[in-house]
N, CA, C and O atoms as CSV, one atom per row, in Angstrom:
chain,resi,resn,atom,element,x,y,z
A,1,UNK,N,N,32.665,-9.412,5.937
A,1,UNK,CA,C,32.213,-8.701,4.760
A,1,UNK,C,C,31.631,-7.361,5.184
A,1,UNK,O,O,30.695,-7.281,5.979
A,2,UNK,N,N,32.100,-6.529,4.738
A,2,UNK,CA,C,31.477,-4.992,4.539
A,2,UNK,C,C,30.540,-4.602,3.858
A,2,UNK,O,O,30.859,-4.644,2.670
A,3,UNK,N,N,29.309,-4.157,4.045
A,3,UNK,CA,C,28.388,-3.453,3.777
A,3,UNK,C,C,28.693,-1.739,3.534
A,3,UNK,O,O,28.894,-0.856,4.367
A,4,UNK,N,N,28.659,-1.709,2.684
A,4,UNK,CA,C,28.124,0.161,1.945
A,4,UNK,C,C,27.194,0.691,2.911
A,4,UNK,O,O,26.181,0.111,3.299
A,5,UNK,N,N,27.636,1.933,3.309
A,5,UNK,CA,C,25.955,2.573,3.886
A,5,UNK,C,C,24.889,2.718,2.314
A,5,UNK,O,O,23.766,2.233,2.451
A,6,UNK,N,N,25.135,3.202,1.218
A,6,UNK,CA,C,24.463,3.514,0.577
A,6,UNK,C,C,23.854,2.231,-0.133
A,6,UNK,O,O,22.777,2.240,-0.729
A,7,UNK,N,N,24.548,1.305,-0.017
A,7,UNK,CA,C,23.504,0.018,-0.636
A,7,UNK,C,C,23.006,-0.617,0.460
A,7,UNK,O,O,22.781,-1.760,0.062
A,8,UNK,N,N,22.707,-0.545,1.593
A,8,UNK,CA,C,22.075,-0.926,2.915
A,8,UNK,C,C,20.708,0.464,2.784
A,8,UNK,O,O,19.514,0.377,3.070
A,9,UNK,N,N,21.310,1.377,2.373
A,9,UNK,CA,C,19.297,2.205,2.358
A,9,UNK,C,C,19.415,1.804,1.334
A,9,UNK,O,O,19.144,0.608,1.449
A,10,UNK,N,N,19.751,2.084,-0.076
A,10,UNK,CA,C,18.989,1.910,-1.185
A,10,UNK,C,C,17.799,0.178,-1.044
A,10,UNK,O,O,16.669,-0.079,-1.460
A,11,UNK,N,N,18.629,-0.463,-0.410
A,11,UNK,CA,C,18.523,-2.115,0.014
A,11,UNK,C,C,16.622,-1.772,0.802
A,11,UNK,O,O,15.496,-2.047,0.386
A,12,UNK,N,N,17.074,-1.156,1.904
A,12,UNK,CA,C,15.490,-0.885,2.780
A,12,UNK,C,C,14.970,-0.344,1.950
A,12,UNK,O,O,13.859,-0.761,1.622
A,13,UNK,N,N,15.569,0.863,1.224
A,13,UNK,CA,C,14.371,1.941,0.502
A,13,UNK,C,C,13.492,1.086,-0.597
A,13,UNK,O,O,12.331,1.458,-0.770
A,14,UNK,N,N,13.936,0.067,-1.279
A,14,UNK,CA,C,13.378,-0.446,-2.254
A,14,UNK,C,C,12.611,-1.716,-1.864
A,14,UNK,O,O,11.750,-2.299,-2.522
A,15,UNK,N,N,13.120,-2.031,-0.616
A,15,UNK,CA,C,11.944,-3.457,0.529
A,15,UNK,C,C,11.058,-2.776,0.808
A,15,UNK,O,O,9.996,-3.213,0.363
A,16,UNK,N,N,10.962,-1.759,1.425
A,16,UNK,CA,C,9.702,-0.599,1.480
A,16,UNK,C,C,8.710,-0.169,0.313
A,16,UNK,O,O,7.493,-0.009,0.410
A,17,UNK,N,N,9.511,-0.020,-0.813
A,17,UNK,CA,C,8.698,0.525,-1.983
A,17,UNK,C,C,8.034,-0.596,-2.524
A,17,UNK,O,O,7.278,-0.283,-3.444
A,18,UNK,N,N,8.074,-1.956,-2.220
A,18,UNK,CA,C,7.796,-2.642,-3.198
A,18,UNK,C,C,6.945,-3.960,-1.877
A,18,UNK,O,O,6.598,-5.127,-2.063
A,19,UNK,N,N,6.880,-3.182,-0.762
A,19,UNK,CA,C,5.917,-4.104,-0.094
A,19,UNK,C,C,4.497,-3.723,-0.192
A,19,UNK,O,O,4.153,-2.551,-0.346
A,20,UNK,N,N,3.340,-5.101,-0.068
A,20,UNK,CA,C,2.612,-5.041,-0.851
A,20,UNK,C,C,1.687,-4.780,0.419
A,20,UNK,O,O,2.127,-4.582,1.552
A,21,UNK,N,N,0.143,-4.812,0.012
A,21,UNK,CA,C,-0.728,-4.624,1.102
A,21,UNK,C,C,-1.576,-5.542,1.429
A,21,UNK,O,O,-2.188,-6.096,0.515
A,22,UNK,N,N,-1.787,-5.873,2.605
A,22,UNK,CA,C,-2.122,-6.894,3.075
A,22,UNK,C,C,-3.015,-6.692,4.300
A,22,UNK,O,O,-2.484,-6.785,5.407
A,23,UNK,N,N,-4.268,-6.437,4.211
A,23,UNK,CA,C,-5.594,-6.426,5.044
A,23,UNK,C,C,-6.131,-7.929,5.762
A,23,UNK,O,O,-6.078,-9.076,5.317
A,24,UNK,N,N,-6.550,-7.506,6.780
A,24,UNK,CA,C,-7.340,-9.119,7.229
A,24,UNK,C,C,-8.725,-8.652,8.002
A,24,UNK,O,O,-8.806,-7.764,8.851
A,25,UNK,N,N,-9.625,-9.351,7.571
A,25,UNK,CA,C,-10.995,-9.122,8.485
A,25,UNK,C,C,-11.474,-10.411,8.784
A,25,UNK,O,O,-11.116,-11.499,8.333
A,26,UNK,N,N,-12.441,-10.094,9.710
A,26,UNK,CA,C,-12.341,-11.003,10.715
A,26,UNK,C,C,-14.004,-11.230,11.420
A,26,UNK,O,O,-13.963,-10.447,12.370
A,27,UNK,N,N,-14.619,-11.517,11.428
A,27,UNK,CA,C,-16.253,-11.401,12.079
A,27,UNK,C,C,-16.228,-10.392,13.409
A,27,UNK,O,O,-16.982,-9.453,13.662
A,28,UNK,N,N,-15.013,-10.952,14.228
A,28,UNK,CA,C,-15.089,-10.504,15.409
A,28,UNK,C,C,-14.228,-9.026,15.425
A,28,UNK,O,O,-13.791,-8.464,16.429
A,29,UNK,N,N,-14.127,-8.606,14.122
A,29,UNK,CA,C,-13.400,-7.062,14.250
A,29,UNK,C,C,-14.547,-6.070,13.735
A,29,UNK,O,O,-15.729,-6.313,13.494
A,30,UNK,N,N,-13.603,-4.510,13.617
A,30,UNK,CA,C,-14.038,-3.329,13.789
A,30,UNK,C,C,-14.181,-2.556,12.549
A,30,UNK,O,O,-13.152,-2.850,11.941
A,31,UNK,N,N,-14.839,-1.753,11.822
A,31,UNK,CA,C,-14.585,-1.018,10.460
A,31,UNK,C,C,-13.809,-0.042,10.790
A,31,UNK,O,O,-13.313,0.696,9.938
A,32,UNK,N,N,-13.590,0.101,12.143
A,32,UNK,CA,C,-12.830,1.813,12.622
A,32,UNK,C,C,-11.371,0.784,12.907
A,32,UNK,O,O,-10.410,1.549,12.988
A,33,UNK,N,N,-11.006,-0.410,13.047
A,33,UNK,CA,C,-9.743,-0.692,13.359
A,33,UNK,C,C,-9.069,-0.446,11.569
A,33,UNK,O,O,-9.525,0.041,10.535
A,34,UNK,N,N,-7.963,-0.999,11.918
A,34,UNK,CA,C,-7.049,-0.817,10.389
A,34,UNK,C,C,-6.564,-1.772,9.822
A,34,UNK,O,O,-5.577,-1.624,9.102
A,35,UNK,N,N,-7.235,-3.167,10.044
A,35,UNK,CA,C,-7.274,-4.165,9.557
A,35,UNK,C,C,-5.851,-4.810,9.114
A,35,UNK,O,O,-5.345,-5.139,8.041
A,36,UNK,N,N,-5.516,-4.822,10.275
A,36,UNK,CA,C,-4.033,-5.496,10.719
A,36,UNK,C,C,-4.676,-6.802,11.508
A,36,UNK,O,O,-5.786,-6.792,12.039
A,37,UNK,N,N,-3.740,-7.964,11.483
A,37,UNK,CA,C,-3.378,-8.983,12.078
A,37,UNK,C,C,-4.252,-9.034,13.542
A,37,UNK,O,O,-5.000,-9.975,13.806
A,38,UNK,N,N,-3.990,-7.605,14.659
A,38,UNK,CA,C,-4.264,-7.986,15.781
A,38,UNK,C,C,-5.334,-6.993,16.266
A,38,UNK,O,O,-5.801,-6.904,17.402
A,39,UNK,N,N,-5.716,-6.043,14.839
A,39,UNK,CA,C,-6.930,-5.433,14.683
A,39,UNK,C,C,-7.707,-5.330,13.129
A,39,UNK,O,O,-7.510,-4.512,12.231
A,40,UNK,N,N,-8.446,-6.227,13.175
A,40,UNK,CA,C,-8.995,-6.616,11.257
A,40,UNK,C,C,-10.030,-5.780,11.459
A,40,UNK,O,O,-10.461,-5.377,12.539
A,41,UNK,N,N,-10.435,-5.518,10.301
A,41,UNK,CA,C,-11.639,-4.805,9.883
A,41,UNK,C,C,-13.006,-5.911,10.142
A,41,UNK,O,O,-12.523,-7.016,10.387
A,42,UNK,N,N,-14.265,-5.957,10.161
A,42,UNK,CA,C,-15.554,-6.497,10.349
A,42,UNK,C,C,-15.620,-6.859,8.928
A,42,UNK,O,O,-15.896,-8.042,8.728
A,43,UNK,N,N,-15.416,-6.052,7.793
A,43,UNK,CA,C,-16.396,-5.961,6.573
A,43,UNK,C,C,-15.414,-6.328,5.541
A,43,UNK,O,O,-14.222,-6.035,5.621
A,44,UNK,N,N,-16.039,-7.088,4.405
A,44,UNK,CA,C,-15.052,-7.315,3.195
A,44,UNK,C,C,-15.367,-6.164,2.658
A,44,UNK,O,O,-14.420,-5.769,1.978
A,45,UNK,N,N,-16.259,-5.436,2.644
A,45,UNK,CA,C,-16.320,-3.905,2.278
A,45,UNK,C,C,-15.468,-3.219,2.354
A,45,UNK,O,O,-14.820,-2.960,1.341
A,46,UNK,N,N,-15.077,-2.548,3.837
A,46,UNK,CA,C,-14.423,-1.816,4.471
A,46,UNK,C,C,-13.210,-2.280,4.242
A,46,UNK,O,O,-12.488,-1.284,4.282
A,47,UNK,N,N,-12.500,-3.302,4.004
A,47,UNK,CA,C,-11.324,-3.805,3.001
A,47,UNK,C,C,-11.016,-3.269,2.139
A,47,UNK,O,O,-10.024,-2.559,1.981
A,48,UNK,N,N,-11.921,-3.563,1.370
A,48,UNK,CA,C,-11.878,-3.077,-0.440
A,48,UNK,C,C,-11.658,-1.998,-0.397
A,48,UNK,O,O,-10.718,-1.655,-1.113
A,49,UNK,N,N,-12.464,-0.709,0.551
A,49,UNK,CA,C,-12.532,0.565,0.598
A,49,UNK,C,C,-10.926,0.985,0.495
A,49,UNK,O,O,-10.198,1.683,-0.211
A,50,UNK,N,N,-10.823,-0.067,1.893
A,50,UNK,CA,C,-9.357,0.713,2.296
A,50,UNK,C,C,-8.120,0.352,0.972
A,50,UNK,O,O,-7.305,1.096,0.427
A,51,UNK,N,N,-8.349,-0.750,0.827
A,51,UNK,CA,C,-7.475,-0.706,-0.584
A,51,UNK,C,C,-7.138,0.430,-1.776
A,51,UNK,O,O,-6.086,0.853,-2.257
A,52,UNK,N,N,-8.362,0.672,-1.976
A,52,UNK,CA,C,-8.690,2.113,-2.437
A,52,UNK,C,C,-7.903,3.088,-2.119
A,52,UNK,O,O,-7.285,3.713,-2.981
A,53,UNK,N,N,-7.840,3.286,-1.155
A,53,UNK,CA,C,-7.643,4.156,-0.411
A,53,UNK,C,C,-6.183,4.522,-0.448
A,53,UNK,O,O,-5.736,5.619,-0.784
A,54,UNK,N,N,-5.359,3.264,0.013
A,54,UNK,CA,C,-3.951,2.994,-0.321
A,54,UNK,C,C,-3.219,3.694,-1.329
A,54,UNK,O,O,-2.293,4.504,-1.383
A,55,UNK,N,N,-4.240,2.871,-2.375
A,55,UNK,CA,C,-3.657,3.322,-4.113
A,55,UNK,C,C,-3.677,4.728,-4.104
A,55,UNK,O,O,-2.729,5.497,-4.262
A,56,UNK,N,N,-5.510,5.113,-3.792
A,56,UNK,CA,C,-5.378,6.817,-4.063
A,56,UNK,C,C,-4.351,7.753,-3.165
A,56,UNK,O,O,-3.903,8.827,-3.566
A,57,UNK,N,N,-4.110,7.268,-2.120
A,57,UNK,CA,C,-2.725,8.005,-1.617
A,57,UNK,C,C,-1.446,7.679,-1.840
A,57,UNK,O,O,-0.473,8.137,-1.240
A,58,UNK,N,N,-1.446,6.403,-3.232
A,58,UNK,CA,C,0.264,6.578,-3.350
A,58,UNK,C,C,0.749,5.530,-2.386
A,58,UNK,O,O,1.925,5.724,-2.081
A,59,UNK,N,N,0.240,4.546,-1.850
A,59,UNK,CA,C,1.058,4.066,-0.810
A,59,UNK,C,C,1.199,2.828,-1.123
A,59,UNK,O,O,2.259,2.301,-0.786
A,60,UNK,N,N,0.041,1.893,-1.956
A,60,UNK,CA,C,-0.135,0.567,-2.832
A,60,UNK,C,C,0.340,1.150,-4.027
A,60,UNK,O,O,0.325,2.375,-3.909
A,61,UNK,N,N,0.749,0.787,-5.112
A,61,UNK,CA,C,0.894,1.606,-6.291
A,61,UNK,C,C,-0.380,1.087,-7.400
A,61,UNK,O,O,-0.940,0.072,-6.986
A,62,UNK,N,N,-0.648,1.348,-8.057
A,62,UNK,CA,C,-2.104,0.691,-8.819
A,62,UNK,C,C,-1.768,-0.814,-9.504
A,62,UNK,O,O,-2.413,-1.853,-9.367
A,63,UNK,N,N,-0.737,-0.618,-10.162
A,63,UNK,CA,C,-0.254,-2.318,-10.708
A,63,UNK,C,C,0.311,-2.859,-9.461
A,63,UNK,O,O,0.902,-3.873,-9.832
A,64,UNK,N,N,0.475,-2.731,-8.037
A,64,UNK,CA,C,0.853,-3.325,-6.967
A,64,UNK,C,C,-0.207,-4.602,-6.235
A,64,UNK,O,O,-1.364,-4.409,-5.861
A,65,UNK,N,N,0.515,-5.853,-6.165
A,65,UNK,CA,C,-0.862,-6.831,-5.469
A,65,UNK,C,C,-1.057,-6.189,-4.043
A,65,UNK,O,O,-0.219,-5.764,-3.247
A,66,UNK,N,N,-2.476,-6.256,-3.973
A,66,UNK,CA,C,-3.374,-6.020,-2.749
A,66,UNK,C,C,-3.516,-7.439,-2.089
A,66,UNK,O,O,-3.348,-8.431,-2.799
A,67,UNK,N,N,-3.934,-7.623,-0.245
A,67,UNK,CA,C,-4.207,-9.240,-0.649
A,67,UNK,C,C,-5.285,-8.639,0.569
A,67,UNK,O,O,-4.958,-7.733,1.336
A,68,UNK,N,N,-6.723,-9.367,0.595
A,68,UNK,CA,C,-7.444,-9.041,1.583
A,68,UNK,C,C,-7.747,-10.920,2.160
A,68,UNK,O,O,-8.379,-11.711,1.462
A,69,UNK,N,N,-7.187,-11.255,3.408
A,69,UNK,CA,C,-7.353,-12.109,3.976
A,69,UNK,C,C,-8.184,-12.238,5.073
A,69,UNK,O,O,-7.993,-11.641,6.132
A,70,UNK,N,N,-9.671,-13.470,4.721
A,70,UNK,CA,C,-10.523,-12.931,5.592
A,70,UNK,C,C,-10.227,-14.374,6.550
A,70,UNK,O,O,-9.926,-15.450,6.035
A,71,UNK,N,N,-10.400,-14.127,8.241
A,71,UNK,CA,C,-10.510,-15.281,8.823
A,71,UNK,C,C,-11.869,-16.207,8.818
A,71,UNK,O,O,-12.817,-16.124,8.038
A,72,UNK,N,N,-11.721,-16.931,9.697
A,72,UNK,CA,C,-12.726,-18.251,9.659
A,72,UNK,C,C,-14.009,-16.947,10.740
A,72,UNK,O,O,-13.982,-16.022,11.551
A,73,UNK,N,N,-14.977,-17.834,9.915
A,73,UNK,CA,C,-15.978,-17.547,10.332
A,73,UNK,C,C,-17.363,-17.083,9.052
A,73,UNK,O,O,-17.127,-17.369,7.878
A,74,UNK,N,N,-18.567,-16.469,9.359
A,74,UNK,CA,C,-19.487,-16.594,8.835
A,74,UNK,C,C,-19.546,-14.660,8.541
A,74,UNK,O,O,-19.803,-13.929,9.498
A,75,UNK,N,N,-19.343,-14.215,7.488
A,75,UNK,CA,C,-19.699,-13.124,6.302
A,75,UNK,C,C,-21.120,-12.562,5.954
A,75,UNK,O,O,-21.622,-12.914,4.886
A,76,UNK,N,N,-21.566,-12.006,6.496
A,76,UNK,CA,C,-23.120,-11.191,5.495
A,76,UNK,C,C,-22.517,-10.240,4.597
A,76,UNK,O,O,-21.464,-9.603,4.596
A,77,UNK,N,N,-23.366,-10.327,3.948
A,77,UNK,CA,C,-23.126,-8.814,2.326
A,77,UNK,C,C,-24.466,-8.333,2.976
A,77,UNK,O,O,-25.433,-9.059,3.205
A,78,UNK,N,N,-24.378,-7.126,3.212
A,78,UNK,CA,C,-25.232,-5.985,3.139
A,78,UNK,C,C,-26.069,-5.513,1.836
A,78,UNK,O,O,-27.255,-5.464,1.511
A,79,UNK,N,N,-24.687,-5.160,1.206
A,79,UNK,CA,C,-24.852,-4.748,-0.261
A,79,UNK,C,C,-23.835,-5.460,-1.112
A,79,UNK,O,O,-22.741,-5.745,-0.627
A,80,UNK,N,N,-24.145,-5.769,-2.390
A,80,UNK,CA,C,-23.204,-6.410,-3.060
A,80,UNK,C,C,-21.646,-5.124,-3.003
A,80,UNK,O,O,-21.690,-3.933,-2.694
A,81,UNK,N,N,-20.783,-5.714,-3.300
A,81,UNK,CA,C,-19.723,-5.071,-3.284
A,81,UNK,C,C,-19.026,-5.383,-5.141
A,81,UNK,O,O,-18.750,-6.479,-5.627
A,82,UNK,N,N,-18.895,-3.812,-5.907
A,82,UNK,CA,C,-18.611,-3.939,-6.861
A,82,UNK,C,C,-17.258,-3.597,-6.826
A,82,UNK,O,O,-16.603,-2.814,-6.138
A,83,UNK,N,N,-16.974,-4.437,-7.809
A,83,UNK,CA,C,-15.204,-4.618,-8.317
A,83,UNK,C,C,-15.342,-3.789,-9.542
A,83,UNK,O,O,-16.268,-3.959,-10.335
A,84,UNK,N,N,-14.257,-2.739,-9.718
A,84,UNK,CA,C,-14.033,-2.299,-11.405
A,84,UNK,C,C,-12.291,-2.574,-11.757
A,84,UNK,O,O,-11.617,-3.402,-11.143
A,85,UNK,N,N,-11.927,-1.963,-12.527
A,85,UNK,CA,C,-11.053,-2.197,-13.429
A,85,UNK,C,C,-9.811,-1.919,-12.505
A,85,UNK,O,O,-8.835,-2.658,-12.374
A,86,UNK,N,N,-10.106,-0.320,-11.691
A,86,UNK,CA,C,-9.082,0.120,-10.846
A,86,UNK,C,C,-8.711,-1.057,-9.918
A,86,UNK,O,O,-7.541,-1.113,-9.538
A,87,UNK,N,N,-9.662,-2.087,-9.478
A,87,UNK,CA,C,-9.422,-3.161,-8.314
A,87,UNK,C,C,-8.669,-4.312,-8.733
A,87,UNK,O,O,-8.974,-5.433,-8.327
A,88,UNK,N,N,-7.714,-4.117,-9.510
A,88,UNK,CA,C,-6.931,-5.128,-10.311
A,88,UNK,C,C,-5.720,-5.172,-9.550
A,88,UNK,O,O,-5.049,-4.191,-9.229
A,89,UNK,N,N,-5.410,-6.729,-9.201
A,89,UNK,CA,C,-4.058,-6.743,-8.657
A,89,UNK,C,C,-4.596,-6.984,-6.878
A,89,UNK,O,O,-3.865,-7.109,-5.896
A,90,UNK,N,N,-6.459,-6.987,-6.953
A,90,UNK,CA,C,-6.167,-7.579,-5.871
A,90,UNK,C,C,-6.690,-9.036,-5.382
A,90,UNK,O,O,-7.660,-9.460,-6.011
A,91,UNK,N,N,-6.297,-9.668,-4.588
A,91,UNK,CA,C,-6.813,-10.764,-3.917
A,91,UNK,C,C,-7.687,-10.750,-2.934
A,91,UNK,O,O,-7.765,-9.782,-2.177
A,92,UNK,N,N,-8.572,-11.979,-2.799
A,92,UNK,CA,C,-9.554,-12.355,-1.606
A,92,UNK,C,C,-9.127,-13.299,-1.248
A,92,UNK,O,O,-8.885,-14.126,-2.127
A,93,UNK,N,N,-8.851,-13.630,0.015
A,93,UNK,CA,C,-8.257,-15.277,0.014
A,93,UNK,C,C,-8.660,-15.603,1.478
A,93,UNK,O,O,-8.815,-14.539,2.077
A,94,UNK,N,N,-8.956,-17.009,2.528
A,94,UNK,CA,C,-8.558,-17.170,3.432
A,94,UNK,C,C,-7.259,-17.397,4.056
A,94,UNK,O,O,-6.403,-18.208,3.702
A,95,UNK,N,N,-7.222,-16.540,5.073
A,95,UNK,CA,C,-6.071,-16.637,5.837
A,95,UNK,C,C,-5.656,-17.917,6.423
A,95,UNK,O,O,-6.426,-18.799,6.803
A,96,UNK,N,N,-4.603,-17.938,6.456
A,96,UNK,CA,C,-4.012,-19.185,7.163
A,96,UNK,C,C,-4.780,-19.512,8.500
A,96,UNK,O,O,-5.278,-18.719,9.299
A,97,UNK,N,N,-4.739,-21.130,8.537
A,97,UNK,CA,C,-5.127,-21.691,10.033
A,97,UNK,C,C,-6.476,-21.846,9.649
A,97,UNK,O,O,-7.302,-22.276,10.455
């Protein structure tokens, strides 16, 4: 079977546009890492922020799910962390394992 070049990008271009964002923090991580898998962020804060952040540059889209997956371990709040209207579409969840 033959593949099109042009429906093989349109194919990536639209797996790209429509992947979602997916943060993980971790006790034992960093607010300066980028809260990937094999560098999480410290803070459910610094999560949220970055979510933010996403959207305001266009890169999450605003009706796009967010998912912030925190690992095992023990959480302080500093400060409460407020949710508004813009923070819709995202998740808190534990990560697998």
């Amino acid at each position: 079977m033959r593949c099109s070049p042009t429906i093989l990008l349109l194919t990536c271009l639209l797996h790209t546009a429509t992947m979602a964002a997916e943060l993980v923090v971790a006790p034992n991580g960093s607010d300066t890492n980028p809260g990937t898998l094999a560098l999480p962020f410290a803070t459910l804060g610094r999560a949220v922020v970055a979510v933010r952040d996403l959207r305001t540059a266009g890169k999450v889209a605003k009706d796009e799910a967010a998912t912030i997956r925190l690992r095992g371990g023990e959480y302080e709040l500093a400060k409460a962390i407020v949710l508004s209207p813009e923070d819709s579409h995202l998740t808190v969840m534990a990560a697998p394992g």
